[in-house]
Short mmCIF file of the C-alpha atoms (twelve columns), coordinates in Angstrom:
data_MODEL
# 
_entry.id   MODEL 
# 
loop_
_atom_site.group_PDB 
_atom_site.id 
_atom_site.type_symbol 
_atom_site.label_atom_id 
_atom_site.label_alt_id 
_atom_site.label_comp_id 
_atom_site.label_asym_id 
_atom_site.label_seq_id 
_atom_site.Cartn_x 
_atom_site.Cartn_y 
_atom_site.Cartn_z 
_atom_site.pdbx_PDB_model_num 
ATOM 1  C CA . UNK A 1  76.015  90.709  79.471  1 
ATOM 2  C CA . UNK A 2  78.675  88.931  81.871  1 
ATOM 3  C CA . UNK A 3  82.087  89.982  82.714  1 
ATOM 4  C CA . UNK A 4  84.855  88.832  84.154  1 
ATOM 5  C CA . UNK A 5  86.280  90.686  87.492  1 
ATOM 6  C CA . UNK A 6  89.741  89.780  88.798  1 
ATOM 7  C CA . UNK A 7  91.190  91.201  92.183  1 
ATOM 8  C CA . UNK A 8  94.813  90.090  92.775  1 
ATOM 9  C CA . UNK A 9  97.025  91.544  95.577  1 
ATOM 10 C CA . UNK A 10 98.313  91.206  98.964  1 
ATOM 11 C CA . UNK A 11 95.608  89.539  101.545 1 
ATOM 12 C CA . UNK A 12 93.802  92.096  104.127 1 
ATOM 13 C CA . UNK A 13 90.390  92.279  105.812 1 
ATOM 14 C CA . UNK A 14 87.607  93.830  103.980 1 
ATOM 15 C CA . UNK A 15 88.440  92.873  100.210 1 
ATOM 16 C CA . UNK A 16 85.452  90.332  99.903  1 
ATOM 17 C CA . UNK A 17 83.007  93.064  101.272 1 
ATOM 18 C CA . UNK A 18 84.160  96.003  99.622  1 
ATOM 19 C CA . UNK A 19 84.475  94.968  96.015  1 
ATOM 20 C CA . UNK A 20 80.902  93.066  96.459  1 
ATOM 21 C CA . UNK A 21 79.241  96.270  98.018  1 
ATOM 22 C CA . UNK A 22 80.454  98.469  94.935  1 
ATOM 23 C CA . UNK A 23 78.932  95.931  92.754  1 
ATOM 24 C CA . UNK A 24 75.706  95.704  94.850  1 
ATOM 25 C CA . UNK A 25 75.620  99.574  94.728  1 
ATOM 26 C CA . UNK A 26 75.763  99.610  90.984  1 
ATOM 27 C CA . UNK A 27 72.980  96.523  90.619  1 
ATOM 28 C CA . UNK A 28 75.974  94.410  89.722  1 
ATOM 29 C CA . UNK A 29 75.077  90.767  89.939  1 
ATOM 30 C CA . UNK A 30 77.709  88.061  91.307  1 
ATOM 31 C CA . UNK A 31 76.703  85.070  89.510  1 
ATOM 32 C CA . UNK A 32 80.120  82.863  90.007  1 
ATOM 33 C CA . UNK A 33 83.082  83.465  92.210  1 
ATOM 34 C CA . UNK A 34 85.859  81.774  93.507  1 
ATOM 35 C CA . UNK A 35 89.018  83.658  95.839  1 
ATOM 36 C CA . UNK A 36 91.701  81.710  97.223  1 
ATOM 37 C CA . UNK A 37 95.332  82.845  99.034  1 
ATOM 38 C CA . UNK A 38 98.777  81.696  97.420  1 
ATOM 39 C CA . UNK A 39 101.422 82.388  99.511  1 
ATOM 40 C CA . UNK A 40 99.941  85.503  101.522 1 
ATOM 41 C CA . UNK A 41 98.517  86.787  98.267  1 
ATOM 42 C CA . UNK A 42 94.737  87.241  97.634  1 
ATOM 43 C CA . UNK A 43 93.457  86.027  94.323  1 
ATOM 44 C CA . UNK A 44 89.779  86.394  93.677  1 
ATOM 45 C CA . UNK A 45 88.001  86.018  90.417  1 
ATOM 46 C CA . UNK A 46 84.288  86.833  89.748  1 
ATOM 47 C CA . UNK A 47 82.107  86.360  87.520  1 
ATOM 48 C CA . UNK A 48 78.970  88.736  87.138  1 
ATOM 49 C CA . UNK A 49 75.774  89.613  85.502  1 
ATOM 50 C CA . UNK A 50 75.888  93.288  84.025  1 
ATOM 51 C CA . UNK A 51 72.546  93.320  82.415  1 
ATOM 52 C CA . UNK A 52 70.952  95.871  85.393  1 
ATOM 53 C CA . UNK A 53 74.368  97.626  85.561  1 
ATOM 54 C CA . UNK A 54 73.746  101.280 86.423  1 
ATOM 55 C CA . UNK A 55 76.584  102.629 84.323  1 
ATOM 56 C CA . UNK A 56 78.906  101.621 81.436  1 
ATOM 57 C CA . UNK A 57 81.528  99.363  81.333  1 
ATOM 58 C CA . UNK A 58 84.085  101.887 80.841  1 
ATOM 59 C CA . UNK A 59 83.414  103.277 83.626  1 
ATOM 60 C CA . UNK A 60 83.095  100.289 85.744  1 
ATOM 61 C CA . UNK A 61 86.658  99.469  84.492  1 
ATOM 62 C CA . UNK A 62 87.955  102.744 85.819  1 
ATOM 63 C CA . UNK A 63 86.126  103.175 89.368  1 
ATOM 64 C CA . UNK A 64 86.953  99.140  89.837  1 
ATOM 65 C CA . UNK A 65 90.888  100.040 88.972  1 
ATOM 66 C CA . UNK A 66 90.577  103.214 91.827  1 
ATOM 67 C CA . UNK A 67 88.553  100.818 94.445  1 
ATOM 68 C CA . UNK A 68 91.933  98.792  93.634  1 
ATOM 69 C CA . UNK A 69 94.106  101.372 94.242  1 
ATOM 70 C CA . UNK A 70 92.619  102.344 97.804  1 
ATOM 71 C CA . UNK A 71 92.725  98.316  98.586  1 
ATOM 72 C CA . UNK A 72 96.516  98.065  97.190  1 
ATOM 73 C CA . UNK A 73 95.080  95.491  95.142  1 
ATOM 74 C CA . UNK A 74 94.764  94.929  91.059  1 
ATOM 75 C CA . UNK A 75 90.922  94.579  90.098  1 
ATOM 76 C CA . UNK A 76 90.342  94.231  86.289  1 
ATOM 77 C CA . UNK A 77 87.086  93.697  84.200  1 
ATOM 78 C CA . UNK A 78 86.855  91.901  81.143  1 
ATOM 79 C CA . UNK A 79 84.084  90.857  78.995  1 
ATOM 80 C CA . UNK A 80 82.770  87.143  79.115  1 
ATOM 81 C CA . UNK A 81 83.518  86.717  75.406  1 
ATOM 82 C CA . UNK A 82 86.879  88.177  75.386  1 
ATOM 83 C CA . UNK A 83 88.317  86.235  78.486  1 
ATOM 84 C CA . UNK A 84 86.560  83.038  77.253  1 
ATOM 85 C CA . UNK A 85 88.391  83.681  73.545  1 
ATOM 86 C CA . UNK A 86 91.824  84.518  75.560  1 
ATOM 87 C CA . UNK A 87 91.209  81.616  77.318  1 
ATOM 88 C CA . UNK A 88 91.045  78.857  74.846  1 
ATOM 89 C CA . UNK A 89 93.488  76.468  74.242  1 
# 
């Protein structure tokens, strides 16, 4: 299963490395990513492999959203499917 992580927020060391060792911590695969900065703001957006995840998605979703909070940044998590259908022009 793949999902879609997004991390939006003001630019600071140590975003990169911290979201990618929570995911390494929970087996959390980064298959795709791509981050750039517009206008002093960080914008990152992952996508990643689930299938060894150690835990739920539920609760991915809400220890993501708390990393976020200790970065002062936004990270969400939504399911391949569901961003792809969102998506979709």
């Amino acid at each position: 299963m793949n999902a879609i992580i997004t991390v939006v927020g003001s630019d600071k060391v140590g975003i990169i490395a911290r979201v990618s060792a929570f995911l390494a911590e929970r087996n959390i695969n980064i298959e795709d990513i791509s981050q750039t900065i517009l206008s002093g703001n960080f914008v990152m957006m992952m996508m990643v492999d689930l299938s060894s995840s150690t835990g739920a998605l539920d609760a991915l979703k809400s220890d993501l959203a708390a990393l976020g909070n200790s970065l002062n940044v936004s990270i969400s998590v939504m399911h391949e499917k569901v961003f792809s259908a969102m998506h979709r022009i």
